[in-house]
LOFIFI-735646 format. One line per 4 residues: their letters; for each residue y, z, x of N, C-alpha, C, O. Coordinates in nm, 2 decimals, decimal comma. Layout:
BEGIN
A = Y/Z/X/Y/Z/X/Y/Z/X/Y/Z/X; ...
END
This chain:
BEGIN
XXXX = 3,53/5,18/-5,05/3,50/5,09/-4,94/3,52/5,16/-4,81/3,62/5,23/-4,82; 3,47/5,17/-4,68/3,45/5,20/-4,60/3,54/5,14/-4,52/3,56/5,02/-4,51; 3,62/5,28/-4,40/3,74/5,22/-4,36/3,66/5,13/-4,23/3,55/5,17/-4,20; 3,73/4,99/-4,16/3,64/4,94/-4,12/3,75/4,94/-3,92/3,87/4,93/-3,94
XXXX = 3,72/4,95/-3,82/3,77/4,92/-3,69/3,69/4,76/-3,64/3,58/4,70/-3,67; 3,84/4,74/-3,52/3,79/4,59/-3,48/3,82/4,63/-3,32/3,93/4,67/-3,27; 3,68/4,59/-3,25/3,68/4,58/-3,10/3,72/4,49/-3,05/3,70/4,38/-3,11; 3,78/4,47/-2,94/3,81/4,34/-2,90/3,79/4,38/-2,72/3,87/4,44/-2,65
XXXX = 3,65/4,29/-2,67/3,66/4,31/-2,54/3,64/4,20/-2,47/3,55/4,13/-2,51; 3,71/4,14/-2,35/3,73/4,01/-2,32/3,76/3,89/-2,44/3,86/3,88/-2,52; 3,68/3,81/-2,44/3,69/3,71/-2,57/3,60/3,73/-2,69/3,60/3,66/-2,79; 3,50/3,84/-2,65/3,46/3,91/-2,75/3,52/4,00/-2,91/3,57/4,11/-2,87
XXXX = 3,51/3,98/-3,03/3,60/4,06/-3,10/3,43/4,06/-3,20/3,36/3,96/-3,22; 3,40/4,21/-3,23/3,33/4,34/-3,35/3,41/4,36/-3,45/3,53/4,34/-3,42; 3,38/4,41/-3,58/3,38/4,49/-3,67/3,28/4,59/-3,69/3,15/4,58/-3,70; 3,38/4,73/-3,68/3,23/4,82/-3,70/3,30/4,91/-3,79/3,42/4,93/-3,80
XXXX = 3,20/4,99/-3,88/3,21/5,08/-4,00/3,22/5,22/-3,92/3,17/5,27/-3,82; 3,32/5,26/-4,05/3,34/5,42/-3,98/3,25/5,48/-4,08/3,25/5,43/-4,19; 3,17/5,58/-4,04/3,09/5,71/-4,07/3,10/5,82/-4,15/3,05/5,93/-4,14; 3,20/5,77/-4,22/3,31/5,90/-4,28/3,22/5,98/-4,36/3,28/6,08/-4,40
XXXX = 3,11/5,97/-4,40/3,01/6,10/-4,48/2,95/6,17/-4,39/2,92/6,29/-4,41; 2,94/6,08/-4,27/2,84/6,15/-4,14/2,91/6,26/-4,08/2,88/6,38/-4,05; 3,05/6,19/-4,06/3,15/6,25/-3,90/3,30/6,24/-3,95/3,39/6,19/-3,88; 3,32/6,29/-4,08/3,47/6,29/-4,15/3,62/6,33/-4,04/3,74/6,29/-4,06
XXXX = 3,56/6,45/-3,92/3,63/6,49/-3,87/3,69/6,42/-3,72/3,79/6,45/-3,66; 3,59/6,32/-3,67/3,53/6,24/-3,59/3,62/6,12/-3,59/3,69/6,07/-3,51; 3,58/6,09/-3,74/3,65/5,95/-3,79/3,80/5,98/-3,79/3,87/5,95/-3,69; 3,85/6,01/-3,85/3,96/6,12/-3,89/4,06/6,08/-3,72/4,16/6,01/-3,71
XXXX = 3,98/6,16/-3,62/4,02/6,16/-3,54/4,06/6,05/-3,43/4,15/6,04/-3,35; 3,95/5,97/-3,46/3,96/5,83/-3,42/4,04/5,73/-3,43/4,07/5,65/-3,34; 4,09/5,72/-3,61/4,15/5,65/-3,68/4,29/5,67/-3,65/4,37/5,58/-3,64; 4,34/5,83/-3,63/4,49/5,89/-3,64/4,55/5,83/-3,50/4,67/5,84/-3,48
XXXX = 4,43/5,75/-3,40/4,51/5,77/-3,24/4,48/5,62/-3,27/4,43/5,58/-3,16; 4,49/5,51/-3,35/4,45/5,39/-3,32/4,58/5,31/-3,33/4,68/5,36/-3,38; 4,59/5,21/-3,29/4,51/5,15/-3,22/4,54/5,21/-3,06/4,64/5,25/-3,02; 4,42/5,19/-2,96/4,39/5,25/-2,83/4,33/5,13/-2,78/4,23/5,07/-2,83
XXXX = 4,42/5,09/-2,64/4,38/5,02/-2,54/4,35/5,06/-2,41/4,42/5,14/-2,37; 4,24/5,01/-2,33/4,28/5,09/-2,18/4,16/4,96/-2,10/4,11/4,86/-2,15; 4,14/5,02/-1,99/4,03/4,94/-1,90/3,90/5,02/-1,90/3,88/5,14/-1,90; 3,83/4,94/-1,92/3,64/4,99/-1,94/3,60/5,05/-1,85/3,66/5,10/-1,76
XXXX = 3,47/5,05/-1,86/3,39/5,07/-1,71/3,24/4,99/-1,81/3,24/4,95/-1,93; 3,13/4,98/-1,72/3,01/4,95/-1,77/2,94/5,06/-1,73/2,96/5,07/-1,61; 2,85/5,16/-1,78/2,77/5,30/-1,72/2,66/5,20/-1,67/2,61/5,10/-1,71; 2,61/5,31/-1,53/2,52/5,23/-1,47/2,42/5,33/-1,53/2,32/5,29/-1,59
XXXX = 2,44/5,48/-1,51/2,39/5,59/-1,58/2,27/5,59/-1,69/2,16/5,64/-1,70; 2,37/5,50/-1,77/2,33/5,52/-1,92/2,27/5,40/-2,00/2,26/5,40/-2,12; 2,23/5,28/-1,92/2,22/5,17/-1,94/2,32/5,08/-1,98/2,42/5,06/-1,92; 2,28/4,99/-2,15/2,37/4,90/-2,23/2,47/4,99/-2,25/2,44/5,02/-2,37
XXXX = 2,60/5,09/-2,20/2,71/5,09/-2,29/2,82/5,08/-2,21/2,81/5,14/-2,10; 2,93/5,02/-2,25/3,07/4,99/-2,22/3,15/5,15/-2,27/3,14/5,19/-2,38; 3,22/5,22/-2,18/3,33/5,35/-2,24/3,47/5,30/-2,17/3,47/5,27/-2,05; 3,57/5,30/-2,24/3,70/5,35/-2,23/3,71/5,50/-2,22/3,64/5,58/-2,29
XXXX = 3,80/5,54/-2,15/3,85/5,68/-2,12/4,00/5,68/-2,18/4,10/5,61/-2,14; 3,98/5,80/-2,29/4,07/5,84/-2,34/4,21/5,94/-2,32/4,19/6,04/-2,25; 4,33/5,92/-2,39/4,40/6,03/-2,30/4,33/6,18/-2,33/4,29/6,23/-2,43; 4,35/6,23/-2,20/4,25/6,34/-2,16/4,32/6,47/-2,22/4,26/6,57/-2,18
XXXX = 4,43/6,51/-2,33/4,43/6,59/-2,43/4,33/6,56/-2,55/4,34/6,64/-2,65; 4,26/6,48/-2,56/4,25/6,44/-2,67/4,11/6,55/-2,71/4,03/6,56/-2,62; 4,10/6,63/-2,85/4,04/6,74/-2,84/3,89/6,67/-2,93/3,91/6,61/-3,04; 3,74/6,70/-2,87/3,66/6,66/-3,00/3,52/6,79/-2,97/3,49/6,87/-2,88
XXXX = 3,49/6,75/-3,10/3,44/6,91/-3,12/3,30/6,86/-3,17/3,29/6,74/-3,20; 3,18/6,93/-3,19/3,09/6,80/-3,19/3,05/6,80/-3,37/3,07/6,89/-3,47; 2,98/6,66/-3,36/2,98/6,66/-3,48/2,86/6,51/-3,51/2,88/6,40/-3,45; 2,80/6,53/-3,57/2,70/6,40/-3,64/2,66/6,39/-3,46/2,69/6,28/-3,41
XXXX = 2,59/6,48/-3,39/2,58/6,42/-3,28/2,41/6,39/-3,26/2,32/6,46/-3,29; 2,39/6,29/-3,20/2,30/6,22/-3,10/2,28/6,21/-3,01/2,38/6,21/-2,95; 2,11/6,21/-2,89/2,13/6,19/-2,80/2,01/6,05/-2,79/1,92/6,04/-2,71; 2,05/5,96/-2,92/1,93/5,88/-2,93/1,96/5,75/-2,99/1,91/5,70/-3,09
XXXX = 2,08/5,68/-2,90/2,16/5,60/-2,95/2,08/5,45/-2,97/2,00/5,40/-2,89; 2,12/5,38/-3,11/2,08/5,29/-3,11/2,19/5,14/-3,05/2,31/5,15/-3,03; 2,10/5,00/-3,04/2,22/4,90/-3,03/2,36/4,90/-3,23/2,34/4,92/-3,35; 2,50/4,88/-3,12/2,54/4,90/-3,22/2,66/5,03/-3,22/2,78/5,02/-3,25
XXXX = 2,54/5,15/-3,18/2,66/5,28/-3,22/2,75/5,29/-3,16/2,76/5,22/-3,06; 2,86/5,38/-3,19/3,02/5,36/-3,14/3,01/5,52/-3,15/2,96/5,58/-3,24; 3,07/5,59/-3,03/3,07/5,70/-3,03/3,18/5,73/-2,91/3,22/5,65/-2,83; 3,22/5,90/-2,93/3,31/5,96/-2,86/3,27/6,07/-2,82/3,22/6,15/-2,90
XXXX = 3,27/6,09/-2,68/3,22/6,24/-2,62/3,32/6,28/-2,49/3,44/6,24/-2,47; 3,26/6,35/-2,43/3,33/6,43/-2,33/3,20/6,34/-2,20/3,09/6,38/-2,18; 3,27/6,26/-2,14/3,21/6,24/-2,00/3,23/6,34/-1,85/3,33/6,34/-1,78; 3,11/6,40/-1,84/3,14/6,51/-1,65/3,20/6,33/-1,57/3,19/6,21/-1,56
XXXX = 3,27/6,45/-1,53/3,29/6,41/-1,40/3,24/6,44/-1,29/3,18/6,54/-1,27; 3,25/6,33/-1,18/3,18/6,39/-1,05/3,28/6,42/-0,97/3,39/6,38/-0,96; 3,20/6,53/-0,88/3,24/6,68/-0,79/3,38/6,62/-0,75/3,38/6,50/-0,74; 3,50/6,67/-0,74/3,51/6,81/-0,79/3,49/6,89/-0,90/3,53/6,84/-1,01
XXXX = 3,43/7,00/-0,89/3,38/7,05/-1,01/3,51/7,14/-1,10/3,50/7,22/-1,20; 3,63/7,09/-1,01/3,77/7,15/-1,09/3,80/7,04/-1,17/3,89/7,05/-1,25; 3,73/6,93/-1,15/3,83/6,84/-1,28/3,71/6,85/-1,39/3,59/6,87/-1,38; 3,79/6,83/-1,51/3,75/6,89/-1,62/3,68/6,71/-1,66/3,71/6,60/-1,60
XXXX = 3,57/6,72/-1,77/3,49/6,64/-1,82/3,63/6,52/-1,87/3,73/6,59/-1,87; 3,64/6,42/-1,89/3,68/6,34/-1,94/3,69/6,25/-2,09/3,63/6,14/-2,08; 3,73/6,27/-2,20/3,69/6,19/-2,32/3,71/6,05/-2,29/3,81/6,00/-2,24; 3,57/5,96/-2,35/3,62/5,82/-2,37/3,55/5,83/-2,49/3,51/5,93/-2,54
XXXX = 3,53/5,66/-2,53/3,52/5,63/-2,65/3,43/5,52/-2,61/3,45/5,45/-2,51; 3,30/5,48/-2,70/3,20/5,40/-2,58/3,09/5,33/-2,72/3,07/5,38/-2,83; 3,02/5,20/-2,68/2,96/5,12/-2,78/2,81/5,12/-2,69/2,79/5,14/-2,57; 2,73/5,11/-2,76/2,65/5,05/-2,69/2,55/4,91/-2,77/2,56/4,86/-2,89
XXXX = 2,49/4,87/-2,67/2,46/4,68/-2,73/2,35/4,65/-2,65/2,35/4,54/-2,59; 2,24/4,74/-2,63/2,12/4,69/-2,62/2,02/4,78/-2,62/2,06/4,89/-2,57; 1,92/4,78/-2,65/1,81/4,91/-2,69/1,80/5,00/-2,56/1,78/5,12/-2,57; 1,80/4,96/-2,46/1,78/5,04/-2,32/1,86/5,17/-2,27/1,83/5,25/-2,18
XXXX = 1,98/5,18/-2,40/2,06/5,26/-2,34/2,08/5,39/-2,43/2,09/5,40/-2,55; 2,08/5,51/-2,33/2,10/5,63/-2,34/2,21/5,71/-2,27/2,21/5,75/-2,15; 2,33/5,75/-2,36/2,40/5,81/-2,30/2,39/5,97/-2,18/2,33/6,07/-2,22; 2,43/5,96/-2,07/2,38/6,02/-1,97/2,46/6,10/-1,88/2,58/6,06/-1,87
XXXX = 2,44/6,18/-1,82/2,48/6,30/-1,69/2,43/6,26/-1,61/2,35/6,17/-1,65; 2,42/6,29/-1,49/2,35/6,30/-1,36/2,25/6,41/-1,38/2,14/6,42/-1,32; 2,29/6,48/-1,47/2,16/6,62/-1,56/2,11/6,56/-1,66/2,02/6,63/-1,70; 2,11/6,43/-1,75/2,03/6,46/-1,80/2,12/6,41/-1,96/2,25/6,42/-1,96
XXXX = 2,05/6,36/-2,07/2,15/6,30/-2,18/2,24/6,39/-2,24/2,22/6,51/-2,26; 2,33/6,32/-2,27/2,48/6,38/-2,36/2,45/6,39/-2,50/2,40/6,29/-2,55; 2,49/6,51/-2,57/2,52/6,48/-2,72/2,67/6,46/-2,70/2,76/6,53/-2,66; 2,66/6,31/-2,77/2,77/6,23/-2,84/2,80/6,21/-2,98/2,71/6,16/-3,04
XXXX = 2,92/6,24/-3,06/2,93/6,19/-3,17/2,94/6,07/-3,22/3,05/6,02/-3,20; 2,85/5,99/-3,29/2,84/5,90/-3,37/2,92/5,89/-3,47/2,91/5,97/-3,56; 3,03/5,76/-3,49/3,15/5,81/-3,60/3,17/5,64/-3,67/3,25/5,62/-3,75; 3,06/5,53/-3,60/3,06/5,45/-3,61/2,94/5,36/-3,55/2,87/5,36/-3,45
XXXX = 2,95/5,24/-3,68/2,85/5,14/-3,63/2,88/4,97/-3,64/2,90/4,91/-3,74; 2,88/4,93/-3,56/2,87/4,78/-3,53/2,82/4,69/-3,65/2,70/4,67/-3,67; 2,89/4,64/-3,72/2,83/4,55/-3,83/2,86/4,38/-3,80/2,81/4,30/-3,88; 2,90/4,35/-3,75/2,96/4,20/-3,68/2,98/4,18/-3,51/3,01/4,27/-3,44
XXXX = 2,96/4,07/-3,47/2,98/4,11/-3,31/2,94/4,12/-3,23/2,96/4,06/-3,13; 2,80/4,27/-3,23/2,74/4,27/-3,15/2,70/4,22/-3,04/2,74/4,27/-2,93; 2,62/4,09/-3,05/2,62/3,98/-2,99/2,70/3,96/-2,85/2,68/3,99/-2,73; 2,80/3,90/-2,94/2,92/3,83/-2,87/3,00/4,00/-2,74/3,04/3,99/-2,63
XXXX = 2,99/4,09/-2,82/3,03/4,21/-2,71/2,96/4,23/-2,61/3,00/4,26/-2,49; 2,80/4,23/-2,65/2,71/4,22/-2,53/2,73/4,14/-2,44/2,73/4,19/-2,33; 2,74/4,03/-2,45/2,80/3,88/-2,36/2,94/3,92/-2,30/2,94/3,87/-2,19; 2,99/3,96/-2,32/3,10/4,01/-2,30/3,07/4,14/-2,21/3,12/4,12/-2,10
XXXX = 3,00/4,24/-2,21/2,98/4,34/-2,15/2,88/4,32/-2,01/2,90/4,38/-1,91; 2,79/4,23/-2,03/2,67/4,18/-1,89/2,75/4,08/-1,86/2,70/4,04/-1,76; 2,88/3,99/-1,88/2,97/3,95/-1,77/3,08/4,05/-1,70/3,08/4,07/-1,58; 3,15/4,09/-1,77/3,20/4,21/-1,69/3,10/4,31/-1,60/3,17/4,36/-1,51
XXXX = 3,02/4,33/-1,61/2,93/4,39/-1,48/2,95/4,29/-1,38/2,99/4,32/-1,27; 2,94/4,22/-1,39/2,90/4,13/-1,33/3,03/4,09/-1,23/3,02/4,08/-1,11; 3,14/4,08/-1,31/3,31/4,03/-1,29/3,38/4,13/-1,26/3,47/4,13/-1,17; 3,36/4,24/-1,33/3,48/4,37/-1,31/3,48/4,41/-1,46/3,41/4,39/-1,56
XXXX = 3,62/4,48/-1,43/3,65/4,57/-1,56/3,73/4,45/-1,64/3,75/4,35/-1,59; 3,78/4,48/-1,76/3,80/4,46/-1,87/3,85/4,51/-1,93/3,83/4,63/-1,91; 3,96/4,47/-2,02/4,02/4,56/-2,12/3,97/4,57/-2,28/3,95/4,48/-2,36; 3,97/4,70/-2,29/3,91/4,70/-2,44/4,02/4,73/-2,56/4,08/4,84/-2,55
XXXX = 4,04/4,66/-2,66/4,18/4,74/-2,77/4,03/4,77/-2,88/3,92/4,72/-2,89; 4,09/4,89/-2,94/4,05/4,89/-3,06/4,14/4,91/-3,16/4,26/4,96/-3,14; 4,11/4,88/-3,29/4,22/4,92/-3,36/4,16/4,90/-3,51/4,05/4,85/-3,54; 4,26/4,95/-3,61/4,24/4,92/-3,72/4,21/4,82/-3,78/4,31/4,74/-3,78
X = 4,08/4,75/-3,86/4,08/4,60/-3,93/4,14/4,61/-4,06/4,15/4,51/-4,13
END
């Protein structure tokens, strides 16, 4: 059986499947730092996706990656930062929940690793994610289901 994570953002709460045949090292890595809370952002960049930003040792290397995200996927990458061009890219950890959205640079799409997918919830996170644009940030936990 497939190890399973649970989102929880505003009064929204997901179940989503980890990828473990796809992204063993991904998952792995996801799983060992859970559960992780912090405050969101909504990308205006990239369309539908909500990221948390991770603590910034956290090392990922790429793997099962995409730059052709569907509603649904749960992924972890390295976000640039903007100028100064001394601070180093940023990891978060990010869902996306509506077909429009493509993970993004100011250059141009990101390959992100794909280590997970949304099987419950959806929905209700989306609702949850177009009011927070709307309201502000949010706090997101994830954690083990």
């Amino acid at each position: 059986m497939a190890r399973r994570i649970t989102i929880n953002l505003g009064k929204a709460r997901a179940t989503a499947e980890l990828l473990d045949d796809d992204a063993p090292k991904t998952c792995e890595l996801v799983w060992s730092m859970l559960p992780v809370e912090g405050r969101t952002g909504h990308t205006m960049e990239s369309g539908k996706e909500v990221f948390m930003d991770l603590d910034g040792k956290t090392r990922i290397t790429p793997e099962n990656q995409t730059i052709h995200e569907i509603p649904g996927d749960v992924v972890i990458y390295l976000k640039p930062t903007i100028p100064p061009p001394s601070l180093s890219p940023r990891p978060v950890i990010s869902f996306t929940y509506e077909r429009d959205a493509q993970i993004r640079s100011l250059h141009g799409p990101l390959p992100v690793n794909l280590f997970a997918r949304i099987t419950s919830g959806l929905k209700e996170l989306g609702d949850e994610a177009i009011r927070m644009r709307r309201e502000g940030y949010e706090k997101m936990r994830i954690s083990k289901a």
